[in-house]
C-alpha positions as CSV (number, residue, x, y, z in Angstrom):
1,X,-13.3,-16.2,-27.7
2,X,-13.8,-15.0,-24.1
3,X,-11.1,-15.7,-21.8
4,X,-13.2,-15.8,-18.9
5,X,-14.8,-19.2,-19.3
6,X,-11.0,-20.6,-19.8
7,X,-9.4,-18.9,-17.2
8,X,-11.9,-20.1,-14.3
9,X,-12.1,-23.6,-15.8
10,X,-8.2,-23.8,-16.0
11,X,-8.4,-22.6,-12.3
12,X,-10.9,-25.0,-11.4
13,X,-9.4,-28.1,-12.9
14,X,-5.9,-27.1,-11.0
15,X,-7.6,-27.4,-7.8
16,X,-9.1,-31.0,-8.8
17,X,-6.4,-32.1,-10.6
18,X,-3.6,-31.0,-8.7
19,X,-2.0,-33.2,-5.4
20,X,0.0,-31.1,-2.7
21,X,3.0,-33.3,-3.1
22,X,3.7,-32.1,-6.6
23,X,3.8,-35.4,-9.5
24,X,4.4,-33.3,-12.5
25,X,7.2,-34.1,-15.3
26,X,10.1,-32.0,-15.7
27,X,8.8,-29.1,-17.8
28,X,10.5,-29.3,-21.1
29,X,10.6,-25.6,-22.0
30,X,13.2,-22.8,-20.5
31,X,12.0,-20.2,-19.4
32,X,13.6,-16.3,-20.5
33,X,15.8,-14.6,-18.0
34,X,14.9,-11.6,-16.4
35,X,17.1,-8.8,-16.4
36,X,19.1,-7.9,-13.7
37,X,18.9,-3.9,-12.4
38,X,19.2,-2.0,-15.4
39,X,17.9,1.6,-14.4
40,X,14.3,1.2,-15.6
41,X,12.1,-1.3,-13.0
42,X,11.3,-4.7,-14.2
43,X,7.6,-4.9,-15.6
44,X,5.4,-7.3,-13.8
45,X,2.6,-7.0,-16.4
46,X,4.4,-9.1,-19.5
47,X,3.6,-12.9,-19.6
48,X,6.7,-14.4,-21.7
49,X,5.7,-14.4,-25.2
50,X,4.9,-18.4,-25.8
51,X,3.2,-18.4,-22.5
52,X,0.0,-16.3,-23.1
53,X,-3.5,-17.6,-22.7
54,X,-1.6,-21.0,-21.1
55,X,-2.2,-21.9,-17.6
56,X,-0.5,-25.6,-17.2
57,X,-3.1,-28.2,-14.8
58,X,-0.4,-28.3,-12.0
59,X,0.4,-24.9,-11.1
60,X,-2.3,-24.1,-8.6
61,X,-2.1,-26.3,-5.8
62,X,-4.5,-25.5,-2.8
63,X,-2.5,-26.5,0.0
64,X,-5.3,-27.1,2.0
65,X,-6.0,-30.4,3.6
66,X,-3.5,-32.7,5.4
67,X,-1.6,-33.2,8.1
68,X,1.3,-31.0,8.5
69,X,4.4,-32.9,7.3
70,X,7.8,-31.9,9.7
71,X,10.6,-30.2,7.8
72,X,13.3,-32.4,6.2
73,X,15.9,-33.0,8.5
74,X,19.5,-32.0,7.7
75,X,22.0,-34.4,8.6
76,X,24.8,-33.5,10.8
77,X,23.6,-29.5,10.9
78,X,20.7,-26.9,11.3
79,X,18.6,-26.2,8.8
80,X,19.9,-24.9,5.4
81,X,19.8,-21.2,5.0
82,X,18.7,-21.3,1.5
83,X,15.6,-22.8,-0.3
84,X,15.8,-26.7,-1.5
85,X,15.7,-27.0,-5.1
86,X,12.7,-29.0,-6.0
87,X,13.5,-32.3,-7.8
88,X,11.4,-31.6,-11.0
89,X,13.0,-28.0,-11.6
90,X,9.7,-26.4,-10.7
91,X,9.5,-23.0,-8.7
92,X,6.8,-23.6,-6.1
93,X,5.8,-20.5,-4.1
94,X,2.7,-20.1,-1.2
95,X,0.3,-17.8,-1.1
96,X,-1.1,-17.5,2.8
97,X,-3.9,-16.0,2.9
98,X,-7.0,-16.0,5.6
99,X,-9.5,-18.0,3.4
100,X,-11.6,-19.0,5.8
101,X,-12.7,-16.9,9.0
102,X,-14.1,-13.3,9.3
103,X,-11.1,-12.0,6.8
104,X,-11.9,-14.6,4.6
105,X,-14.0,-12.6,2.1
106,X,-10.1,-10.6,2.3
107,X,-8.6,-13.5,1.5
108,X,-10.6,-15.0,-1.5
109,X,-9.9,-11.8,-3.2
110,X,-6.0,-12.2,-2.5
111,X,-5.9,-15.8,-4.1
112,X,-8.6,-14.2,-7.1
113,X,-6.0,-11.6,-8.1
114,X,-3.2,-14.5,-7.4
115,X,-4.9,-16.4,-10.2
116,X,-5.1,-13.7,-12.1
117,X,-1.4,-13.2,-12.2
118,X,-0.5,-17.0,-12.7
119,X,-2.4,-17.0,-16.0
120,X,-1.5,-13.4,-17.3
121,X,2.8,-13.9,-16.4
122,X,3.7,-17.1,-14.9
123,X,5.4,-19.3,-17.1
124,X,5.2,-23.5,-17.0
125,X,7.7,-24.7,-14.1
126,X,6.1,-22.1,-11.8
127,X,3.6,-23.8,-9.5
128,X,1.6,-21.7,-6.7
129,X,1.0,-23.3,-3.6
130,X,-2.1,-22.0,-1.7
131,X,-2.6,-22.2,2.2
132,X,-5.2,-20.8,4.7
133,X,-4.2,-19.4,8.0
134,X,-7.6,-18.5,9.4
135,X,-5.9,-14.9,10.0
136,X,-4.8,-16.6,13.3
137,X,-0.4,-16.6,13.8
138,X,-1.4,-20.1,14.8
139,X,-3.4,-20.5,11.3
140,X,-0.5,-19.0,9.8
141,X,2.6,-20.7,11.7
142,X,0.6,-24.2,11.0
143,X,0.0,-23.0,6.9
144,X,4.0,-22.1,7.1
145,X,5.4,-25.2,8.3
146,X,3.0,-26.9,5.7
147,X,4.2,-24.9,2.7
148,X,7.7,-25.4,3.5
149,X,7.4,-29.1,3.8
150,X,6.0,-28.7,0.6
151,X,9.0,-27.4,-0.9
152,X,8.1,-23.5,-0.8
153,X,10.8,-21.2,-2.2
154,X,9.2,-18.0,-1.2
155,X,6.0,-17.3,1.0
156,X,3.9,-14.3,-0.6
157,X,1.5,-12.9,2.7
158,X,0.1,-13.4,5.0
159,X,-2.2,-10.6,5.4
160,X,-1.9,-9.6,8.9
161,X,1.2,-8.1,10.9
162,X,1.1,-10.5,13.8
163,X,1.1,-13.4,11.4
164,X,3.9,-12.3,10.3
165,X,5.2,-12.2,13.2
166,X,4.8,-15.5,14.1
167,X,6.0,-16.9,10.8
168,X,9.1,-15.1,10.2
169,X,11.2,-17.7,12.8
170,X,10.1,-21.0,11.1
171,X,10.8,-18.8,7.3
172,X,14.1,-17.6,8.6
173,X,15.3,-20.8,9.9
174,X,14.3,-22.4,6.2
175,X,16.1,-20.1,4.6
176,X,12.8,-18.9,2.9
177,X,11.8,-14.8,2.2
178,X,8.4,-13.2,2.9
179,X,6.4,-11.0,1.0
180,X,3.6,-9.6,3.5
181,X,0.9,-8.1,2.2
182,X,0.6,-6.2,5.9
183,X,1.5,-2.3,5.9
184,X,2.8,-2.8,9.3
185,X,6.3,-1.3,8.9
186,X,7.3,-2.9,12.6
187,X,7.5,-6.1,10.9
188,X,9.8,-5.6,8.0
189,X,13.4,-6.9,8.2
190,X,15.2,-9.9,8.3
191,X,13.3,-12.1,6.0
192,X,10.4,-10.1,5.7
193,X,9.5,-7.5,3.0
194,X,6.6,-5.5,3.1
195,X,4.4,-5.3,0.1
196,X,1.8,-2.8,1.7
197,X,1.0,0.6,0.7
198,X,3.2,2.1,3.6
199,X,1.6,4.9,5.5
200,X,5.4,7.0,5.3
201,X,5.6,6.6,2.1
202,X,2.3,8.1,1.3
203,X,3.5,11.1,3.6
204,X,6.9,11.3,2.2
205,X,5.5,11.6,-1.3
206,X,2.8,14.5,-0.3
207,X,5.6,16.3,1.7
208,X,7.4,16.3,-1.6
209,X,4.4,17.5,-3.6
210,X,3.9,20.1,-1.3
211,X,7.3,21.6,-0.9
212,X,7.4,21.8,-4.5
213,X,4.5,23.8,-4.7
214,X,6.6,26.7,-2.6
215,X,5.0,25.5,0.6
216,X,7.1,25.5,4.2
217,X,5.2,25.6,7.2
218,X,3.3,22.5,8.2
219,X,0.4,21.3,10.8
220,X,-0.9,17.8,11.2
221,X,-4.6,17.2,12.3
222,X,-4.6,13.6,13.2
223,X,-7.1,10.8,14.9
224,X,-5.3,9.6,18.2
225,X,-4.5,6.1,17.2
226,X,-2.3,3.7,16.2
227,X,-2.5,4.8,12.2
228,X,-2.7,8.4,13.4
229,X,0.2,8.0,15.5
230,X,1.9,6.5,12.7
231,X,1.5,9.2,9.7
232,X,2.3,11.9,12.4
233,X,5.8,9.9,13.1
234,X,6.2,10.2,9.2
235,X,5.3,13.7,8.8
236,X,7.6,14.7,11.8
237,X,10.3,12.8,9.3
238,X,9.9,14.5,6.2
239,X,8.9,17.9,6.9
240,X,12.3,18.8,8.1
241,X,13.7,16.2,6.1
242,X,12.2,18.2,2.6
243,X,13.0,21.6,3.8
244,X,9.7,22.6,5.6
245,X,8.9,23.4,9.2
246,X,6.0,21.7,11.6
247,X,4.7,24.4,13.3
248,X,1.6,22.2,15.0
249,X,0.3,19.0,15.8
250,X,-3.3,18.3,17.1
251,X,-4.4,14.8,17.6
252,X,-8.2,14.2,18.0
253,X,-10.2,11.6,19.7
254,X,-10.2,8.7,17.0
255,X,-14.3,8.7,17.6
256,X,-14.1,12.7,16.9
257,X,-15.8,13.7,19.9
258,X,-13.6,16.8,20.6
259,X,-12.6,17.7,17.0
260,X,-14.7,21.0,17.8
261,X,-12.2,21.6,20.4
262,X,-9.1,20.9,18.7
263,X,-9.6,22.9,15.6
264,X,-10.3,25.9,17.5
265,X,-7.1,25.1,19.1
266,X,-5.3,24.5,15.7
267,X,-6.7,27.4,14.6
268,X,-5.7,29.7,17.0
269,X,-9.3,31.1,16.8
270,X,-9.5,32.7,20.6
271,X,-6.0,34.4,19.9
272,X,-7.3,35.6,16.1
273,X,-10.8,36.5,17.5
274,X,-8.9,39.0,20.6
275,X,-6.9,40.6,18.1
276,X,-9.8,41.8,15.9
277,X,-11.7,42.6,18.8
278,X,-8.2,45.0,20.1
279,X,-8.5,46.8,16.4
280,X,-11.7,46.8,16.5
281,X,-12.1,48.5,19.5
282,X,-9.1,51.1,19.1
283,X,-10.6,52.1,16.1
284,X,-14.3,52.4,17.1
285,X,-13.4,55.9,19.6
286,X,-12.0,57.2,16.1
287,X,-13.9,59.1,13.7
288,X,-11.8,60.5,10.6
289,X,-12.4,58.6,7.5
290,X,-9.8,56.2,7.3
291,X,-10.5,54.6,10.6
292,X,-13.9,54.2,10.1
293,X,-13.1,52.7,6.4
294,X,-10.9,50.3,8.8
295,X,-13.8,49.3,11.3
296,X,-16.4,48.5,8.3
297,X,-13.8,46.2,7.0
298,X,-12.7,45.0,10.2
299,X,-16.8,44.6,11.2
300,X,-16.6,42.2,8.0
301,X,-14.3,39.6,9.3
302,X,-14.3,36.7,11.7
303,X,-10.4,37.2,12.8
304,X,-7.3,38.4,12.3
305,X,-4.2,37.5,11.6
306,X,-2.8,34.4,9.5
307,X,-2.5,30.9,11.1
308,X,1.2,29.7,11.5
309,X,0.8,26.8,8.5
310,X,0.5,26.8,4.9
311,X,-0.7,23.2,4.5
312,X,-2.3,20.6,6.5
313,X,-2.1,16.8,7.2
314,X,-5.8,15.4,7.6
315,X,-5.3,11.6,7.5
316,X,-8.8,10.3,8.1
317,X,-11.6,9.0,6.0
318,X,-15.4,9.2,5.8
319,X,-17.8,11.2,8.1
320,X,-14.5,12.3,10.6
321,X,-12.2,13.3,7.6
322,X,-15.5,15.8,6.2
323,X,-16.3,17.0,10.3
324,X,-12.3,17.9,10.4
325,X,-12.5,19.5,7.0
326,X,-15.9,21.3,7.7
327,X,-14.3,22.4,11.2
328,X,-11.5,24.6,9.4
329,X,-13.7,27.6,7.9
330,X,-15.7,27.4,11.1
331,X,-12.7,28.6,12.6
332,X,-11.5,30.9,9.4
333,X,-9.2,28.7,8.5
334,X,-9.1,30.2,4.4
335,X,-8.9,26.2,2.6
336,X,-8.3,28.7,-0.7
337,X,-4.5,29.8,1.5
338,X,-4.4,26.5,3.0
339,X,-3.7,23.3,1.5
340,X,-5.2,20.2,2.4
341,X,-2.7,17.3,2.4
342,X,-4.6,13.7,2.2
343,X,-3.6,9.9,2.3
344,X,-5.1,6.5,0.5
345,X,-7.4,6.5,2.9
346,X,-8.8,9.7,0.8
347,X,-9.2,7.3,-2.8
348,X,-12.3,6.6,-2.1
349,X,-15.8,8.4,-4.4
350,X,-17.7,11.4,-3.6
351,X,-15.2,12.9,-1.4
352,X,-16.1,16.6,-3.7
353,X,-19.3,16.9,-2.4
354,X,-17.9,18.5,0.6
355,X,-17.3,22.1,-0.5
356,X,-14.1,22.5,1.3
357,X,-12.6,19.3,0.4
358,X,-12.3,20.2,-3.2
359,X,-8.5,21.2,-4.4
360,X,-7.6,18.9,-1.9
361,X,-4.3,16.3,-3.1
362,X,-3.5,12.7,-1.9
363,X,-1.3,10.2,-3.6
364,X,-2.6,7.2,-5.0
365,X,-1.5,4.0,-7.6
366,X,-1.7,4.9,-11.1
367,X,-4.2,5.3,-12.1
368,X,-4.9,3.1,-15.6
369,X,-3.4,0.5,-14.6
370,X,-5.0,0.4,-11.5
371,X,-8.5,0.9,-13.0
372,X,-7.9,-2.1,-15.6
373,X,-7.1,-4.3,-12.6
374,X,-10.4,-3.8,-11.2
375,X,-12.2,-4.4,-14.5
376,X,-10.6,-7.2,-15.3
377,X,-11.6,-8.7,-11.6
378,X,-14.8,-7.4,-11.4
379,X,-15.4,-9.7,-15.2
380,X,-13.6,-12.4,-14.3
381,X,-15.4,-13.0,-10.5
382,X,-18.6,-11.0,-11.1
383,X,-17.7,-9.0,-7.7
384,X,-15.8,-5.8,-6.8
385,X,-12.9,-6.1,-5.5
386,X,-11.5,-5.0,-2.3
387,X,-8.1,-2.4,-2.5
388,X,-6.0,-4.7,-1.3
389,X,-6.6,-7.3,-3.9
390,X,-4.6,-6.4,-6.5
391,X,-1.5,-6.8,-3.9
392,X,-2.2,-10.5,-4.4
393,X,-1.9,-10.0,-8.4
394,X,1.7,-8.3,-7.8
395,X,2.7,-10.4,-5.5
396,X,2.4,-13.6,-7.8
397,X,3.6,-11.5,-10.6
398,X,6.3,-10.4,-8.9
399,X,7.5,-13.9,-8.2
400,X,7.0,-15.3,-11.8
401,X,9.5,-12.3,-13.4
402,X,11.8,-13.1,-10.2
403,X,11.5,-17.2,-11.6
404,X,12.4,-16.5,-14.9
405,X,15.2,-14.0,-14.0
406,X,19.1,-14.6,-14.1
407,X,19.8,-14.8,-10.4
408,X,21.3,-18.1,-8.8
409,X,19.0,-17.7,-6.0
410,X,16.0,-16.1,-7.7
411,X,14.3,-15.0,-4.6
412,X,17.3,-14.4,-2.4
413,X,17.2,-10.7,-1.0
414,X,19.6,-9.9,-3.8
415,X,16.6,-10.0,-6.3
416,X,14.3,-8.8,-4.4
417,X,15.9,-5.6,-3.8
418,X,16.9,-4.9,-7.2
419,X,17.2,-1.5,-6.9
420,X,15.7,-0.8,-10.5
421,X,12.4,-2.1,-8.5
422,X,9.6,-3.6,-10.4
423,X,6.2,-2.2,-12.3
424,X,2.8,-4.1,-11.5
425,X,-0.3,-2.6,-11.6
426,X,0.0,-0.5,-8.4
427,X,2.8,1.4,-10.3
428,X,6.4,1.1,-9.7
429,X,7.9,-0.5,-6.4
430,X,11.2,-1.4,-4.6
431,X,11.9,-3.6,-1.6
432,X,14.9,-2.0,0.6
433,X,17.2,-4.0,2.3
434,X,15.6,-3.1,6.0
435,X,12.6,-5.3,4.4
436,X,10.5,-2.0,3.8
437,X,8.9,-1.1,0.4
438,X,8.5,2.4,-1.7
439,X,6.6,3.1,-4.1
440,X,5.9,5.9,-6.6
441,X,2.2,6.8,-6.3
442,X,0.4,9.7,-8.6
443,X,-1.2,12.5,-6.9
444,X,-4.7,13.3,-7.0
445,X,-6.6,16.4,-6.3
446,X,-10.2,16.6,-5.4
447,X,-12.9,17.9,-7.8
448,X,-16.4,18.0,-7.8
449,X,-17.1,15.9,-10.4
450,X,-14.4,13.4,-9.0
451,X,-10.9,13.3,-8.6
452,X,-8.2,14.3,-11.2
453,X,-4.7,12.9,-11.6
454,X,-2.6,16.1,-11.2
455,X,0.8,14.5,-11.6
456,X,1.3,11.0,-13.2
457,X,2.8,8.6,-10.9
458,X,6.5,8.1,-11.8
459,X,7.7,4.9,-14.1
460,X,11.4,4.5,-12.3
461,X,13.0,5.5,-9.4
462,X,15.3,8.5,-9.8
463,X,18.0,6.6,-7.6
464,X,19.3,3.7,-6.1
465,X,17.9,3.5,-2.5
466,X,20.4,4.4,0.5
């Protein structure tokens, strides 16, 4: 039997049967505890064993409609610093999302792969507790106070940094964690931990690949903006950090219109170009046979001379990432002496039918576990889905293990930054205590006929963060 049919039935009768102020009985059945850090990171992908193929009517509530309630007051004091316990034992959690407004295409996908996870891991008492925010803060402040009047015990997104923002006060003063799905690294700390692919972690993990492939010297070719800006902060980091040296920096116009300019620069070409020019000529007035075996070689090249890096940074995607690329033989810039150092924003299809992109690495999720994801959305909801998607599915899965684990307080920042981290189907990942994530990603390398997973994302982390 098909579980499709099930599964979106299940989902459907939730949202129809379901009330936002909860009703259900006491669930009879205990769930199995979680282990605390143990070395190896806590699988997200296991349902417990007499909970597979079981999706209980009350555990997806759309938190839609309504008036927002006020918080519970506290008598005689602020407002507790740790989640209520809800009255029936059940775990309720929120999922913000932007489900309706331009994002909410974005959005729908989130609460798909949310789904997803409730049936594959969550057990019985957990109950998730959706909530639209419009991708406004004032969608999202109004979609907080709502879910915690609910009875929230944890808030999974919302999608956008400055949502976060404005959220993080009413959280914090609920005692109540966040789990953004926003890569915005400005954000994290307090009670906010971010669940996005970080931008410095994708650097810090290629800076790592590439010292280990003997290489020292560094340059960074970079749009001038905000994410540019960004990955060029990181690489700044970890070069020196690793070992290696940055011997240049070029930032580019983020619309490309001077990228012509700045390789040339990057290249050194004018310098390179003199130089042959100075043998060229000192040789030309010469006329034993050596020097004129010289000039005919010399006659053959565009320069001379090495540039000062062994590996560059090119984080861009599409038609400015293949100019950039294109631009560095231009200026004999050898791709077969220089490595080409990419980010996410390189996982994307076709990138090999640009000659000088091939051999190319970038770090990416796993790769079969990733792919499955997809699949499994694409047959469940008839639609691709969007990348960030399947940071909705470990989001809600990442909750569920926390629900059934052995902590008094299962989402308290304790158990969220287990240090063992946690496995989902973006590979392994760990929440530090400053509210930022890291991950262990594979790395890819471009090919013509695709890309090829070079070296297999890790499956723990080799220590405890600092």
């Amino acid at each position: 039997m098909s579980l499709k049919p099930f599964f979106l039935a299940t989902i459907l009768a939730a949202g129809l049967l379901a009330g936002c102020a909860g009703g259900s009985s006491t669930p009879s059945q205990t769930p199995p505890a979680a282990a605390k850090a143990s070395g190896a990171p806590t699988s997200t992908l296991n349902a417990p064993a007499d909970r597979r193929g079981v999706l209980g009517r009350n555990q997806l509530i759309p938190g839609l409609g309504g008036d927002v309630k006020p918080l519970p007051p506290v008598a005689g004091g602020p407002m507790p610093q740790r989640p209520v316990p809800d009255a029936n034992g059940l775990v309720r959690v929120a999922l913000l999302a932007p489900l309706t407004g331009p994002s909410s295409p974005v959005g729908q996908a989130l609460l798909n792969a949310a789904q997803m996870a409730l049936f594959d891991v969550a057990d019985e008492r957990f109950v998730l507790q959706a909530y639209d925010t419009g991708g406004t803060p004032e969608g999202a402040t109004e979609a907080a106070q709502r879910a915690l009047s609910h009875g929230a015990q944890l808030i999974l997104g919302p999608l956008f940094s400055g949502e976060a923002r404005a959220i993080a006060p009413t959280a914090d003063a609920a005692g109540v964690n966040i789990v953004a799905f926003s890569t915005d690294p400005a954000i994290a700390g307090g009670r906010v931990f971010v669940l996005g692919f970080l931008v410095q972690e994708q650097v810090r993990q290629m800076i790592a690949y590439a010292r280990a492939q003997g290489l020292t010297r560094f340059a960074a070719l970079a749009p001038e903006s905000d994410y540019g800006r960004a990955v060029v902060e990181a690489f700044n980091r970890y070069v020196p950090a690793g070992g290696g040296q940055v011997t240049n920096v070029a930032y580019y116009n983020a619309d490309g219109s001077n990228l012509n300019d700045v390789v040339r620069d990057l290249a050194a070409y004018d310098r390179r170009k003199q130089a042959l020019e100075a043998q060229k000529a000192e040789l030309a007035g010469k006329e034993d046979e050596i020097s004129q075996l010289a000039l005919e070689r010399l006659n053959r090249l565009e320069t001379i001379g090495e540039v000062d890096f062994e590996a560059v940074l090119l984080p861009d995607q599409g038609t400015r990432l293949t100019q950039a690329a294109t631009l560095l033989p231009f200026y004999d810039i050898d791709s077969g002496r220089v490595q080409l150092l990419g980010t996410m924003l390189w996982n994307t299809p076709g990138l090999g039918r640009e000659p000088v992109m091939v051999g190319g690495v970038y770090p990416a999720p796993p790769q079969e576990s990733n792919r499955q994801f997809f699949v499994r959305y694409r047959d469940l909801f008839g639609r691709a889905a969007p990348g960030i998607a399947s940071h909705g599915y470990d989001a809600v899965a990442l909750a569920a293990v926390l629900a059934r684990g052995d902590y008094p307080q299962p989402f308290s920042a304790e158990a969220i930054t287990n240090p063992s981290g946690f496995a989902g189907v973006d590979g392994i990942f760990r929440f530090l205590p400053n509210g930022l994530s890291q991950r262990g990603f594979a790395i890819m390398q471009v090919t013509r006929e695709g890309a090829s997973e070079i070296v297999k994302a890790p499956s723990t982390f080799e220590a405890p963060a600092s």
